[in-house]
C-alpha atoms as one frame of an Amber mdcrd trajectory, in Angstrom:
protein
  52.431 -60.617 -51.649  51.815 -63.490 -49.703  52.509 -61.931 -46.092  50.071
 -59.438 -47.216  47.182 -61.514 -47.848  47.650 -63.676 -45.049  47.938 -60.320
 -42.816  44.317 -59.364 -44.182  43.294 -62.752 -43.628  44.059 -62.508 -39.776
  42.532 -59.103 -39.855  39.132 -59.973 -41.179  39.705 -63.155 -38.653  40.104
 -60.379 -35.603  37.684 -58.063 -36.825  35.037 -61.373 -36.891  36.118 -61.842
 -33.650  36.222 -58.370 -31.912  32.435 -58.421 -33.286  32.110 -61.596 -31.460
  33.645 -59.983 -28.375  31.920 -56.642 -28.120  28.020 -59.084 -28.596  29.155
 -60.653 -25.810  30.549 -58.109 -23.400  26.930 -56.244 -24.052  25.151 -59.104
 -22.378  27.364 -60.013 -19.785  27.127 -58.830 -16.259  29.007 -58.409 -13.699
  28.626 -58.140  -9.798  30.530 -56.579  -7.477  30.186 -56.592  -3.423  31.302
 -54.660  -0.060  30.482 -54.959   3.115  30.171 -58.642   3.129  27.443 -58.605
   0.765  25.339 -55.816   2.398  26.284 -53.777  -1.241  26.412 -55.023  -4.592
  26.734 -53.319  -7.883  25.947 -54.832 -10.976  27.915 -53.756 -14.410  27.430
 -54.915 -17.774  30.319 -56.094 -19.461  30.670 -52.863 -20.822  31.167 -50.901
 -17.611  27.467 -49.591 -17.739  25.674 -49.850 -14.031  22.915 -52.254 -14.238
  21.715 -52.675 -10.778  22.190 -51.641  -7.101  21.385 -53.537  -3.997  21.881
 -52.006  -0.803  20.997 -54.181   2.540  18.235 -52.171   4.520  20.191 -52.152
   7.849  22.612 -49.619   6.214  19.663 -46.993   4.896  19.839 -45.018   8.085
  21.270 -41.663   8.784  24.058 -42.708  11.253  25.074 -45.270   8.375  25.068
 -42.560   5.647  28.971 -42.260   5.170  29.350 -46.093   5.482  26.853 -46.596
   2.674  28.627 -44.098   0.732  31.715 -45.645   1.395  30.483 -49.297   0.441
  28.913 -48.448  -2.816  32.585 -46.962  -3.889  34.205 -49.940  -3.067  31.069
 -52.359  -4.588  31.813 -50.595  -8.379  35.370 -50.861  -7.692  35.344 -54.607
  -7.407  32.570 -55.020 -10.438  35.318 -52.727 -12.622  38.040 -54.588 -11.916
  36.070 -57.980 -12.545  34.705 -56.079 -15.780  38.597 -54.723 -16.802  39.743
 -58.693 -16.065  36.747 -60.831 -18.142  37.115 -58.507 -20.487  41.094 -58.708
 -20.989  40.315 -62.283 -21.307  38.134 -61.969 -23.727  40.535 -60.163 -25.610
  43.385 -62.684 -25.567  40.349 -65.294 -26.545  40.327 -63.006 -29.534  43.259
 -62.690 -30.811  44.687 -66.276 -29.879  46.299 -67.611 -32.857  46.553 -64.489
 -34.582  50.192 -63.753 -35.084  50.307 -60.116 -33.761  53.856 -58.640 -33.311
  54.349 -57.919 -29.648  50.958 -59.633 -28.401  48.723 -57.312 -27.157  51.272
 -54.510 -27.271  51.503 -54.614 -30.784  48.175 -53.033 -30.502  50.261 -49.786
 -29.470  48.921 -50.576 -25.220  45.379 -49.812 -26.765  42.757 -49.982 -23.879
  39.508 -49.944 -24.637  36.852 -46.894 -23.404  34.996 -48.967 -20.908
């Protein structure tokens, strides 16, 4: 009986700090760039798109494909910045808890975002 109240002691401790997690993740932002700068996408923690700045020298129509191109590769590098602050976060959150497996004991789960 023990094990089992200790096991919902470390899941109210989790759940506190999932909660504690997820506030933050809302707030946070996240920028990505191509180009050298001349794109930049800006994510919330949360994978939603915030913001998009696009240097003027690429808004013509020779540069159309480019630009194209560059804004891809800007929200590639804010997701993967996103997918890595937030898979900190995570191990922030469950430090100390004694989950079998780590992470995996969470059957692989990924989160939507």
């Amino acid at each position: 009986m023990k094990n089992l109240g200790n096991m919902l002691k470390q899941a109210q401790q989790m759940q506190a700090r999932m909660q504690e997690m997820q506030a933050k993740l809302e707030a946070m932002e996240v920028e990505g760039a191509s180009g050298g700068g001349m794109v930049k996408v800006t994510l919330s923690g949360k994978g939603d798109l915030r913001r998009v700045a696009i240097d003027p020298s690429l808004m013509t129509a020779d540069e159309k494909e480019v630009l194209e191109d560059l804004l891809v590769a800007a929200h590639a590098d804010a997701k993967q910045k996103v997918e890595s602050t937030m898979a900190e976060e995570m191990q922030k959150a469950t430090a100390g808890l004694n989950i079998p497996g780590g992470l995996g004991g969470l059957g692989g789960m990924k989160l939507p975002f």
